[in-house]
C-alpha positions as CSV (number, residue, x, y, z in Angstrom):
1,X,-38.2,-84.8,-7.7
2,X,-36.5,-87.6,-9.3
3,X,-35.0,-86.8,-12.7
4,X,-37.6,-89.6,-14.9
5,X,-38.9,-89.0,-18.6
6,X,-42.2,-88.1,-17.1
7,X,-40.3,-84.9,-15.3
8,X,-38.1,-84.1,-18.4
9,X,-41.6,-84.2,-20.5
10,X,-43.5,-82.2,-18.3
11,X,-40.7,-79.7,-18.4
12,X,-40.5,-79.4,-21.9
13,X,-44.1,-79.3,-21.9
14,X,-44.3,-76.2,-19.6
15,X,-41.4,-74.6,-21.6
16,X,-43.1,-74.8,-24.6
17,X,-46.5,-73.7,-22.9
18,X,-44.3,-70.6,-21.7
19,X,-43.6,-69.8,-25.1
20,X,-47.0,-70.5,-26.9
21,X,-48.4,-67.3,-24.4
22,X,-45.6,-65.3,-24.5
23,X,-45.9,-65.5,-28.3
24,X,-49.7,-64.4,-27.7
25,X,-49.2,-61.9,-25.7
26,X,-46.6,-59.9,-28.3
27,X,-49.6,-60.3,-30.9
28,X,-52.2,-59.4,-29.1
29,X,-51.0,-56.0,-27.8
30,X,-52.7,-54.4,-25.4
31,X,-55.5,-56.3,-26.2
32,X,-53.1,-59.5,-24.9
33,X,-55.9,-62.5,-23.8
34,X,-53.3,-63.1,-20.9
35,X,-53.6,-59.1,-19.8
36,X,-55.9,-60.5,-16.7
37,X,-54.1,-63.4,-15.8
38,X,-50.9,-60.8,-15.4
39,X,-52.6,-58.1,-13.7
40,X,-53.9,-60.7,-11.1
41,X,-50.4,-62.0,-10.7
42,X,-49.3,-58.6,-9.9
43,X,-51.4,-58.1,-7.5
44,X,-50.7,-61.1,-5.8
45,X,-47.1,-61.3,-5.6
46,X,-46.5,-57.3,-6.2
47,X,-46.5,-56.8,-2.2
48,X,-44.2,-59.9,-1.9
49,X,-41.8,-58.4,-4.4
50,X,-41.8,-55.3,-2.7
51,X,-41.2,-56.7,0.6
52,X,-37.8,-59.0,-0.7
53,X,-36.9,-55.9,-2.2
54,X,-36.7,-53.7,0.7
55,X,-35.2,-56.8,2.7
56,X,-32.5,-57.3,0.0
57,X,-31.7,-54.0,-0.9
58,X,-29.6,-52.8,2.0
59,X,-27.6,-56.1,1.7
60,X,-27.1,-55.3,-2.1
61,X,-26.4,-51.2,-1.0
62,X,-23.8,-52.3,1.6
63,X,-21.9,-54.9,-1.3
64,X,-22.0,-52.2,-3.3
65,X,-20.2,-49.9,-1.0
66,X,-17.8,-52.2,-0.1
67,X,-17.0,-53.1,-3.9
68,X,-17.1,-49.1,-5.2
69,X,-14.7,-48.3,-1.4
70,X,-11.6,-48.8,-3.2
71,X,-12.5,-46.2,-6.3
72,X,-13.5,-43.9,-3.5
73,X,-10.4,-44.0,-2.0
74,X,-8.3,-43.6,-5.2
75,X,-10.4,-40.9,-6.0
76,X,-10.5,-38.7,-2.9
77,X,-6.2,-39.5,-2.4
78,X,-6.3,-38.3,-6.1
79,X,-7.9,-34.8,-5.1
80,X,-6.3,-34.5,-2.1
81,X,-3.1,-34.8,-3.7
82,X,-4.0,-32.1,-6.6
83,X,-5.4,-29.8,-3.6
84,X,-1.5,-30.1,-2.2
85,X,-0.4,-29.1,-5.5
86,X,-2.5,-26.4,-6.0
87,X,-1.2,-25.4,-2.5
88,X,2.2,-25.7,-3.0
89,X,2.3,-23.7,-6.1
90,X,0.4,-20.9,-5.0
91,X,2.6,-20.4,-2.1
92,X,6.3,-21.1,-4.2
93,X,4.3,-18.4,-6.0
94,X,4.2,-16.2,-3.4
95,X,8.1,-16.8,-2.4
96,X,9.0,-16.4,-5.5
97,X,7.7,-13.2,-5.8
98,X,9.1,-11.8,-2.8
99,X,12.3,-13.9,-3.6
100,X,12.2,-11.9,-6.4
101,X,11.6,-8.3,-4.6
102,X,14.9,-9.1,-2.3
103,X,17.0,-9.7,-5.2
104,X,16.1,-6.9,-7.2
105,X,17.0,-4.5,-4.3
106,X,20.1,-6.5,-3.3
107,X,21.1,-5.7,-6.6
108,X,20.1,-1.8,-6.6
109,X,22.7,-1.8,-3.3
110,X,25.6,-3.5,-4.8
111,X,25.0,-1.2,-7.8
112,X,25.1,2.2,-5.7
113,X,27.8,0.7,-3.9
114,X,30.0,-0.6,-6.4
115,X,29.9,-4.1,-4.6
116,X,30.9,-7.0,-6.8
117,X,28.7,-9.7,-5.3
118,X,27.9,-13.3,-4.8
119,X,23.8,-14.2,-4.4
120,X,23.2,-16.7,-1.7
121,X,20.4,-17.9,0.4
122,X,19.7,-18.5,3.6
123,X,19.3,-22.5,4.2
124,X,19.8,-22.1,8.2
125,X,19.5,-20.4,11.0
126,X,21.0,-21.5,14.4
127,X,24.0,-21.5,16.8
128,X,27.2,-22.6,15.2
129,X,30.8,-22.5,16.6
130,X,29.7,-20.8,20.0
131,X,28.1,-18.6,18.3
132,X,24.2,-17.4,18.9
133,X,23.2,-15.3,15.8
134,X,24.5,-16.9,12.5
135,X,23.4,-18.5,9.8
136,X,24.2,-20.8,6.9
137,X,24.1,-19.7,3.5
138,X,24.2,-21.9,0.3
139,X,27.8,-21.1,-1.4
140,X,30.8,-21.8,-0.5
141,X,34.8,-22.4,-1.5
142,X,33.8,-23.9,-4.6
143,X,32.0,-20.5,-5.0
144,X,35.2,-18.1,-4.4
145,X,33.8,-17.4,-0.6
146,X,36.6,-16.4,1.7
147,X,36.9,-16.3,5.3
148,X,35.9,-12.5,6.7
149,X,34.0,-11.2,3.4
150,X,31.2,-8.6,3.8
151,X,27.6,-10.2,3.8
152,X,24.6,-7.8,3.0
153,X,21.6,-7.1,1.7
154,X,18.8,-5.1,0.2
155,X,19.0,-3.2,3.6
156,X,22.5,-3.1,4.8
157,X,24.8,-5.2,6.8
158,X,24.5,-8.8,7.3
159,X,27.4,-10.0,8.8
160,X,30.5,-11.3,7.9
161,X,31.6,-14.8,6.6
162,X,33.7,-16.8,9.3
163,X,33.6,-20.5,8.3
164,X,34.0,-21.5,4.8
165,X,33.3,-24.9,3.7
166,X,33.5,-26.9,0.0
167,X,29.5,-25.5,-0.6
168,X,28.3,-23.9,2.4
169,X,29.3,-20.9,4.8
170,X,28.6,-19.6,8.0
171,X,28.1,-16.1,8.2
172,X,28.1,-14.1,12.1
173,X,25.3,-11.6,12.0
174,X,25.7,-8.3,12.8
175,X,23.5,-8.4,16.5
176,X,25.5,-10.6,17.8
177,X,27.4,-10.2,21.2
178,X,30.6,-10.7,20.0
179,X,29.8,-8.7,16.4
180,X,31.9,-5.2,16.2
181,X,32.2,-3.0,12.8
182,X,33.8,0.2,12.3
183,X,31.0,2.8,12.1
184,X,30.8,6.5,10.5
185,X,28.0,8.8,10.9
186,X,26.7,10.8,7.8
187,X,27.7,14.3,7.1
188,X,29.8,14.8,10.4
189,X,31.8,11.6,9.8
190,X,31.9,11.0,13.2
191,X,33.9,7.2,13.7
192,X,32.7,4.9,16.1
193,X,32.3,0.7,16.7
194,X,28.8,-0.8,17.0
195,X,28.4,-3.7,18.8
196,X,25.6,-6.3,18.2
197,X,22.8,-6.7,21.5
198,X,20.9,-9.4,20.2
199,X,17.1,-8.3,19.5
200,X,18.0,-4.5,20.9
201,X,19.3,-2.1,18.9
202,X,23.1,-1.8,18.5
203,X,25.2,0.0,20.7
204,X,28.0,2.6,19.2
205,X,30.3,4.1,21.1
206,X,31.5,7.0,19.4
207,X,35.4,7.9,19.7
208,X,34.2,11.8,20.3
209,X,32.4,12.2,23.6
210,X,31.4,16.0,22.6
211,X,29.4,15.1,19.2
212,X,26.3,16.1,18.3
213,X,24.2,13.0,17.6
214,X,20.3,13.2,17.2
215,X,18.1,10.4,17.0
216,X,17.5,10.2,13.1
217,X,20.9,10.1,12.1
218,X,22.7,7.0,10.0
219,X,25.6,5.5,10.2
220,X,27.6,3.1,7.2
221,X,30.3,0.8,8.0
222,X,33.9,2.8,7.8
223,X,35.6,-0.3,6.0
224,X,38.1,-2.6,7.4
225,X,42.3,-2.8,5.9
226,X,42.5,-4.3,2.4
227,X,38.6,-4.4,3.0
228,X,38.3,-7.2,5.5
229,X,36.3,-7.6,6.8
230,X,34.0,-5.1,6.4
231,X,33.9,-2.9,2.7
232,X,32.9,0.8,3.0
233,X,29.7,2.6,2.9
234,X,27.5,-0.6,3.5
235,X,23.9,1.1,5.4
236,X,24.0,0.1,9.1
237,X,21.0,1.7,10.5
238,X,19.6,4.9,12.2
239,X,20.1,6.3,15.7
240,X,17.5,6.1,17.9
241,X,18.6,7.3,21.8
242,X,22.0,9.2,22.8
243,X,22.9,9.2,25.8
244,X,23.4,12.1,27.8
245,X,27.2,12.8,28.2
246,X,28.6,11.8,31.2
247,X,32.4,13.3,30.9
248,X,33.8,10.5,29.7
249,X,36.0,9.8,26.8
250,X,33.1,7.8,24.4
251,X,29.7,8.2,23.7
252,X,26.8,5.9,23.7
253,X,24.6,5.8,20.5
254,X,21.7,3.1,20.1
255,X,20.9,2.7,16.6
256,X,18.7,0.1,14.7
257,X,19.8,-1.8,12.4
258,X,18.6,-2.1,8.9
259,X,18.5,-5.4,8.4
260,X,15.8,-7.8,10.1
261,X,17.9,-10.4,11.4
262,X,15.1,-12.9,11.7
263,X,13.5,-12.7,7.8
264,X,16.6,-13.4,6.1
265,X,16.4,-15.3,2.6
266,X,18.2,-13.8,0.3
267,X,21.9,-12.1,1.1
268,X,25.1,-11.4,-1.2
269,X,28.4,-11.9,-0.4
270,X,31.0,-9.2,-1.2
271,X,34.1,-11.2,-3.7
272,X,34.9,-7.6,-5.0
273,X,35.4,-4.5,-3.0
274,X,34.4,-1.1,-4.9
275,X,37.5,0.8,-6.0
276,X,36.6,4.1,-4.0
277,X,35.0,4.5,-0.7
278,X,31.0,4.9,-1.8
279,X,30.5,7.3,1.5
280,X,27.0,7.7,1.7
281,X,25.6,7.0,-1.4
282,X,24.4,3.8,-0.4
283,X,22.1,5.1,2.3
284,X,18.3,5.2,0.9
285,X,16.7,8.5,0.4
286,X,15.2,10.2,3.1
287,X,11.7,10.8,2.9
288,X,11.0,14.7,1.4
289,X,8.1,16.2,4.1
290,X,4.5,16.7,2.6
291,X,4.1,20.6,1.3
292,X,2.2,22.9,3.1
293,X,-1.2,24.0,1.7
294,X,-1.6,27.9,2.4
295,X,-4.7,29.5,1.0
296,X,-4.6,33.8,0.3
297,X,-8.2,35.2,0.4
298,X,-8.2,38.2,-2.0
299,X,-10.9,41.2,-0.6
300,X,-13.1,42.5,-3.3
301,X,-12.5,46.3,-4.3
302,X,-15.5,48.4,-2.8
303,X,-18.5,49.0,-4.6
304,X,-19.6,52.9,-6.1
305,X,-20.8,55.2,-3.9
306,X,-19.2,52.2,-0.9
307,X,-16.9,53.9,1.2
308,X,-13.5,51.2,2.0
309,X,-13.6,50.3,5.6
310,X,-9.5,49.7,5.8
311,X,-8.0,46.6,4.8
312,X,-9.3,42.9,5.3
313,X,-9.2,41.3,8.6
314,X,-7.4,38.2,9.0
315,X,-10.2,37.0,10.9
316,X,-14.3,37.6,11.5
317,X,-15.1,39.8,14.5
318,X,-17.5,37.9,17.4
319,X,-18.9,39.2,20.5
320,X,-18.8,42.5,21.4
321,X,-16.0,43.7,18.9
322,X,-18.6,42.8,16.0
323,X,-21.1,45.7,17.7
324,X,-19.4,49.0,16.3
325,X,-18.8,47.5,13.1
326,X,-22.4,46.3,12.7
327,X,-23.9,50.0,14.2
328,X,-21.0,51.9,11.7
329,X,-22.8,49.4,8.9
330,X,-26.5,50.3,9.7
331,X,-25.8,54.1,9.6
332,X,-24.0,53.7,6.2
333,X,-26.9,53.9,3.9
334,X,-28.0,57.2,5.2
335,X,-24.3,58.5,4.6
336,X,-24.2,57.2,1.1
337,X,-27.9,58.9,0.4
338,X,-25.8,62.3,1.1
339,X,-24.6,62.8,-2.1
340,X,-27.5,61.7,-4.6
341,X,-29.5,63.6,-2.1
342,X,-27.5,66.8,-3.3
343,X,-26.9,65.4,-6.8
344,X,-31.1,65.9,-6.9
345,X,-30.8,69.6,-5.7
346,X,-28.0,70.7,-8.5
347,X,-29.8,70.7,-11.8
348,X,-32.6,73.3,-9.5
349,X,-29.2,75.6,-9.3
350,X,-28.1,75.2,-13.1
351,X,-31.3,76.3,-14.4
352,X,-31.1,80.0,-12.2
353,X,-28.2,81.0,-15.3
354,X,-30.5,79.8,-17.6
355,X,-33.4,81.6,-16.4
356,X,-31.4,84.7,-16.1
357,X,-29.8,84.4,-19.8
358,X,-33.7,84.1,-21.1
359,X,-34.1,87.8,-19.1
360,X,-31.2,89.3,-21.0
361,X,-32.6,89.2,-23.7
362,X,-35.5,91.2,-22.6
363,X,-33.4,94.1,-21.0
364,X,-31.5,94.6,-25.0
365,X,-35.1,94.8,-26.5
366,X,-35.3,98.0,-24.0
367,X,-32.4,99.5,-24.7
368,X,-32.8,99.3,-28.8
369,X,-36.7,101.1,-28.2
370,X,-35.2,104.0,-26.6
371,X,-34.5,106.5,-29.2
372,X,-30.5,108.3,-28.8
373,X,-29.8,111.9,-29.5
374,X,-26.9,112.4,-31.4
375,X,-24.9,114.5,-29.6
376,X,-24.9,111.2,-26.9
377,X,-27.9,112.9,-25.1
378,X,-31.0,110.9,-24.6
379,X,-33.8,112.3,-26.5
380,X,-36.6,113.4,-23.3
381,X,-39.4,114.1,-26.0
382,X,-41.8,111.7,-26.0
């Protein structure tokens, strides 16, 4: 359609038209002269809108998706990350707690002990220098560690420190092959040298074939010259085997170790040795065994007119040790009938006095009507 000012006419013609019946239909209401002409339109072209609706929709869904996917994204990388968080913190909190457990009874050691020592943690665990059990702890020169100081624990022995660098150190453990301490049993202070078996338990060789070992026992560290490196009185751990003696001059003792080698977080190193050898007040308490619950039955005191059949049995008769007892217990009753039986009879035999006393009287009535001569001679007259 060519743009002419017949076209621009008849558009402002229909524009103004447009207006003219939408300004009618406002004023009329619902009572709108134009309500027919729009209810036939909807009919018409209602099932045409709906059809380029449902064709157009998924096309608009899809741009929409495509627009809001970025949002999406930022949003679910937003919770994610918070989920991590949340995560994270609960288990530091967890650590931190038993962080917290290992270095409260770290300390409760040292105290008994009289240890002055150095907290450290565990930051690796691997072979270093040759060597197959060790680890790395987080202090170091710059820290006053020394070569061949005492490492422990809440538990016992560690290890001991034998590299030493500006902030870290490697410390040997104490089930290590090549690992030997100085041992003492408690009580009997019988001296011997543990040696580390990897995951078995330690072996001790006791300088005294003869001694009397039981599994149960402890043993402490015996302490080293000038306290290198080992201090006194650190726990080692608890005998489990002895082995038979065989006539020789040492004695093997299997013991396990305190510590768990393969949990360790939180260790001290010893800077200060105590000023008198602790002995074995370092060693946790043994555990006291439960009391014994005994219960006393007390027997009843026999009824009256119940006769005591001995004293009480320990136990209830069955069988056919319960038959006399039962037969001695059905004849009772006629036993303890005895006596009321002849308690009945009695008063029968304390009234015969009083029947005679009432006759006595009778027999003086006589003897007063009977007239007495005076010379003592009974008068015969009548």
């Amino acid at each position: 359609m060519r743009d002419t000012r017949e076209s621009r006419l008849l558009l402002v013609l229909l524009v103004a038209i447009a207006f003219a019946l939408i300004t009618v239909d406002i004023r009329g209401g619902q009572e709108s002269p134009v309500d027919g002409a729009r209810q036939a339109a909807a009919a018409v072209f209602g099932p045409v809108e709906n059809g380029v609706a449902a064709a157009v929709d998924p096309i608009g869904n899809a741009i929409g998706a495509v627009r809001d996917s970025g949002e999406r994204h930022t949003r679910i990388a937003a919770l994610e990350k918070e989920n991590a968080e949340l995560k994270a913190k609960l288990g530091s909190d967890d650590r931190n707690r038993n962080r917290l457990r290992e270095l409260d009874s770290l300390l409760k050691t040292a105290g008994a002990g009289q240890y002055g020592v150095k907290g450290a943690q565990v930051i690796a665990i691997g072979a270093a220098q040759g060597f197959s059990w060790t680890v790395t702890i987080d202090v170091g020169a710059r820290d006053g560690i020394q070569r061949d100081m005492t490492v422990l624990n809440g538990s016992g022995l560690v290890g001991r420190v034998t590299t030493v660098g500006p902030s870290t150190s490697t410390v040997l453990l104490a089930n290590d092959p090549d690992f030997t301490v100085g041992t003492r049993m408690e009580k009997t202070d019988e001296l011997g040298f543990a040696t580390g078996q990897g995951d078995r338990p330690l072996l001790v060789q006791l300088l005294n074939g003869k001694a009397k070992v039981k599994a149960g026992d402890r043993l402490v560290t015996f302490g080293s010259r000038a306290d290198k490196p080992f201090v006194p009185g650190v726990p080692v751990g608890e005998v489990v085997r002895v082995d038979p003696a065989g006539g020789g001059l040492t004695r093997n003792v299997y013991v396990r170790p305190y510590v768990g080698f393969t949990k360790l977080d939180i260790v001290g190193v010893v800077v200060q040795a105590p000023r008198s050898d602790p002995r074995d007040t370092v060693l946790p308490q043994k555990p006291r065994p439960a009391p014994t619950v005994t219960v006393t039955v007390t027997a009843k005191p026999p009824a009256d007119g119940e006769q005591a059949q001995g004293e009480k049995a320990d136990r209830p008769l069955t069988g056919e040790a319960a038959k006399p007892a039962r037969d001695q217990a059905r004849q009772q009753p006629q036993n303890e009938n005895q006596p009321q039986d002849q308690a009945r009879q009695q008063p029968q035999n304390e009234n015969q006095p009083q029947d005679q006393a009432q006759q006595q009287p009778q027999n003086e009535n006589q003897a007063q009507d009977q007239p007495q001569d005076p010379n003592g001679q009974e008068d015969a007259t009548p």
